[in-house]
Structure formats: C-alpha cells, structure tokens
C-alpha positions as CSV (number, residue, x, y, z in Angstrom):
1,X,-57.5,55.8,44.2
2,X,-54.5,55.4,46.6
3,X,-51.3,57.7,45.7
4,X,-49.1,56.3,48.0
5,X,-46.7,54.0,45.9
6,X,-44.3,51.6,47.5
7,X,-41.1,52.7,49.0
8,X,-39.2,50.7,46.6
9,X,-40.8,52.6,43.8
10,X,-40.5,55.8,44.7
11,X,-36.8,55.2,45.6
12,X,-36.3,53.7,42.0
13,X,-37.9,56.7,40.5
14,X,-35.6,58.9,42.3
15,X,-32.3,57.0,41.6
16,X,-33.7,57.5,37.8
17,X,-34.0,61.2,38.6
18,X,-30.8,61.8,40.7
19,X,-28.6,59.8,37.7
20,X,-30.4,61.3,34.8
21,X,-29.6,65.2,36.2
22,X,-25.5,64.3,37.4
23,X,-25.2,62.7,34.0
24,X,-27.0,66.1,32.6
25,X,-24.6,68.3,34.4
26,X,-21.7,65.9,33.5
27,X,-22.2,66.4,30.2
28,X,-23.0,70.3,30.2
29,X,-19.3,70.4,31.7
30,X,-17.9,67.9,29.3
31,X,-18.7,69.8,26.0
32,X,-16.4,72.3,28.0
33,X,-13.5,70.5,26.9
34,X,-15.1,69.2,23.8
35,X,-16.0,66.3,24.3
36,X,-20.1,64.6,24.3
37,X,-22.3,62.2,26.0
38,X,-21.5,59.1,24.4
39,X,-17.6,60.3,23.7
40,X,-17.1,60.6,27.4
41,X,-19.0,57.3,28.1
42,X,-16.9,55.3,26.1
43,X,-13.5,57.3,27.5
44,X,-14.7,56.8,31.0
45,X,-15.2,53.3,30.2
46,X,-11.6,52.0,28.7
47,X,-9.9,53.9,31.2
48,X,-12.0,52.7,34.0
49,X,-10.7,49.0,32.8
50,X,-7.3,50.0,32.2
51,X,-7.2,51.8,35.4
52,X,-8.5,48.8,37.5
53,X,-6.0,46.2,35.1
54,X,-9.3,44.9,33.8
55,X,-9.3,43.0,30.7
56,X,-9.5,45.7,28.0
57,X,-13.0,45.9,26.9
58,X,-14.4,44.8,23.6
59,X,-17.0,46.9,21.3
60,X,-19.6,43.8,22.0
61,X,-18.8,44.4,26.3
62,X,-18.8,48.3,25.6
63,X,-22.3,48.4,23.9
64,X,-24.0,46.0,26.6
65,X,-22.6,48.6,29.5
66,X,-23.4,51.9,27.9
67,X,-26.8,49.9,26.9
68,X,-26.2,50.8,22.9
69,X,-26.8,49.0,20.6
70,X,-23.6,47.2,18.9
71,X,-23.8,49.2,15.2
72,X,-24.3,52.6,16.5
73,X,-21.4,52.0,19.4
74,X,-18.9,51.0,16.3
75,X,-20.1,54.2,14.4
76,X,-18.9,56.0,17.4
77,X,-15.6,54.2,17.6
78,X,-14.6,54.7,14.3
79,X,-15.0,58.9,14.7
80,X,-13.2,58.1,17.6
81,X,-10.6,56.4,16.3
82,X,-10.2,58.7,13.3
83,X,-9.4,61.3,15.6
84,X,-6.6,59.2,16.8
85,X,-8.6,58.9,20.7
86,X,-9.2,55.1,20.7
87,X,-7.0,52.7,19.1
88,X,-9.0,48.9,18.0
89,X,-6.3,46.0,18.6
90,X,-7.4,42.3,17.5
91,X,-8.7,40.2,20.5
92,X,-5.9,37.3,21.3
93,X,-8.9,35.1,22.2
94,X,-11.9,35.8,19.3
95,X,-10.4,36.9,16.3
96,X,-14.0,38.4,15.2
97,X,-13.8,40.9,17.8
98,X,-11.4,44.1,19.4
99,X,-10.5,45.4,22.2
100,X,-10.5,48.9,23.0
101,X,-7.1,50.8,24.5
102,X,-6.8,54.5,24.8
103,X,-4.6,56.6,22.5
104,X,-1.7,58.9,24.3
105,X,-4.2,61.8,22.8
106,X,-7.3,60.7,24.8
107,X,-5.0,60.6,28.1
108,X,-5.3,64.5,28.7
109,X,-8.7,64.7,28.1
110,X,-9.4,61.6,30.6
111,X,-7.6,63.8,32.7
112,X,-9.2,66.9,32.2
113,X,-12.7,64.9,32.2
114,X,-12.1,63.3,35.5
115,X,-11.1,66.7,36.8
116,X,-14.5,68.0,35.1
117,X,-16.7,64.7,36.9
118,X,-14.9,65.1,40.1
119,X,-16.2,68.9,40.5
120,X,-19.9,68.2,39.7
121,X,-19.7,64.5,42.0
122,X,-18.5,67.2,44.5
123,X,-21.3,69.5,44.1
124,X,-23.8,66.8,44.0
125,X,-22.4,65.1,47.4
126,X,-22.2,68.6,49.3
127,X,-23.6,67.8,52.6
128,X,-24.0,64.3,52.5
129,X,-21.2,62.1,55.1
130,X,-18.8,59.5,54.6
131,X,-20.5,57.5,56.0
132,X,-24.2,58.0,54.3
133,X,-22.0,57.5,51.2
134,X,-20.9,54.1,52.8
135,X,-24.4,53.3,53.4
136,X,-25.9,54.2,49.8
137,X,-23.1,52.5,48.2
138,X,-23.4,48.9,50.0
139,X,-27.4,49.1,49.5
140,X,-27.1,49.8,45.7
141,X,-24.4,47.8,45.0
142,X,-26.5,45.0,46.6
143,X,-29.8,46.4,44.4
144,X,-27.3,45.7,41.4
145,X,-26.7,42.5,42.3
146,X,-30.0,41.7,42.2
147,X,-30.5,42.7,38.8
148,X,-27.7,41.5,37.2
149,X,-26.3,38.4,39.3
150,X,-23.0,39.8,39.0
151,X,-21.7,40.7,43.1
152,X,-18.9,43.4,42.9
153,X,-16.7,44.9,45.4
154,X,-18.2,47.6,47.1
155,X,-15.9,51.0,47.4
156,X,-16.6,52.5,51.3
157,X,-15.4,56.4,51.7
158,X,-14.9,56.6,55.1
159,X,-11.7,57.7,56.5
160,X,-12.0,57.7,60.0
161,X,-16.2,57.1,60.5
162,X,-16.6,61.1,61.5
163,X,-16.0,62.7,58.5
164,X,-18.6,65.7,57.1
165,X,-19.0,66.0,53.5
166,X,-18.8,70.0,53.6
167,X,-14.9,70.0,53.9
168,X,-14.1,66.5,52.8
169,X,-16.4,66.7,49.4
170,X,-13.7,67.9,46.8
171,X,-11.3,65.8,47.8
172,X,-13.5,63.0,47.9
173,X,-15.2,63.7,44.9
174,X,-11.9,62.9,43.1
175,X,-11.2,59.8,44.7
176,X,-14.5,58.9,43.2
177,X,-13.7,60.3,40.0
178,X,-10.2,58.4,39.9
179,X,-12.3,55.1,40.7
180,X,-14.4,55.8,38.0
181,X,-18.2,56.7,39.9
182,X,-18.6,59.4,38.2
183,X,-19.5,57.2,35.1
C-alpha cells in the first residue's frame, strides 16, 4: 500500500487542521468576554458586512455562511435578540425575510472580540512574513474560487515587501482582525 497521498490532500487536510485549532483558541478566548462559538460567528459576521458597507445580511445568507442550517440559526438569533445584541429589520426587497444589524450593545463586545481575535491571529502568524501571508492569501483565495465560483478581492499585507512577522505580527494581526480574517 502506498502512504504517500497527493500534495493537494495533504494540504487540504492541514488547512482543516490549522482552521479547526485558531477557531478552538478563538473561542477559548471568546467565552472570556462571554460570548460562544456560534454567538461570535454571527457578530463577526454582521459586523464584517456593516464594516465593508455590504448589504446587511439576511438569516437565509447568514446560515449558508456559517453552514447552519436555517431553523437552528433563527433559534440563535432570537436569544440574540432577546438580549438586545441583534436587532431583525424587514427586508425592503422580500418581505418574507430580515436583515440582520447590530445593536449599540453588541458594539463593545465586537470590539472587545476583535481585540480578543486579533491576539490569537497574532500568536498563530508569529514567524511567518508579509509576504508568505501575501502568498497564502492569493493561493487560497483562488482555491475558493474554485469551489464556489464566486472571485473576491484578495487582501495583501505587505507594507514595504521586507517586513518579518516577529515585530510586525500584533499590529498586523489587528488589521486582520478589523478586516474581519479572523472569522
């Protein structure tokens, strides 16, 4: 029997690995500040919109990206809700459906959370250069495009091309935090 796999499978197992133990320490930090895995998801989420002047998200649009399913995301919004941290406003365009805002309550805790992401993205990218980030970035972002047939903008890191990761990675680690990597 042959062990070697093919390079793509191995490299697929270990982008499962790398993103399953951030989002593990992401969430060990979040329940810091009181919040869990599927409460910061869905902050992360509406802000992330809001912050790029996306249309706000819908519950239907919500569920496909966190890869719930539709009744158990709405569960979630309604706690969420009922502690005043997401606010459901009719949809101009579908009057079936609702967007999803923030609430001047969850704005702290995005804050806080971002603050929280940005430390462990920071930990996680000690050692590793602008420029590898570049690199990474531009071949996933191309694997996803593959996948879903959707091409986004791709986010490069490097300031000036010399960069090293050891006294750049906090403050870079925020800037991806504020552009919403970290989730």
């Amino acid at each position: 029997m042959d062990n070697n796999q093919p390079p793509a499978k191995g490299l697929g197992l270990l982008i499962h690995d790398v993103s399953r133990l951030l989002r593990r320490r992401i969430d060990q930090q979040a329940q810091t500040i009181g919040l869990t895995s599927a409460q910061w998801r869905v902050l992360s989420s509406v802000a992330r919109a809001e912050m790029r002047n996306d249309e706000p998200l819908n519950q239907a649009m919500l569920a496909d990206q966190m890869d719930m399913e539709p009744i158990t995301l709405s569960r979630l919004i309604d706690r969420m809700e009922q502690a005043t941290l997401i606010e459901r406003r009719p949809d101009p365009t579908d009057r079936r459906a609702h967007r999803l805002y923030l609430t001047e309550n969850a704005r702290p805790l995005v804050a806080k959370f971002r603050a929280v992401a940005g430390n462990c993205i920071g930990d996680a990218f000690t050692g590793v250069t602008d420029d590898e980030m570049d690199m990474v970035s531009e071949v996933l972002a191309r694997v996803r495009t593959n996948l879903t047939g959707k091409s986004e903008t791709v986010v490069t890191f490097a300031k000036n091309g010399h960069s090293t990761s050891e006294d750049r990675a906090p403050a870079r680690a925020k800037s991806h935090a504020k552009q919403g990597i970290a989730t």
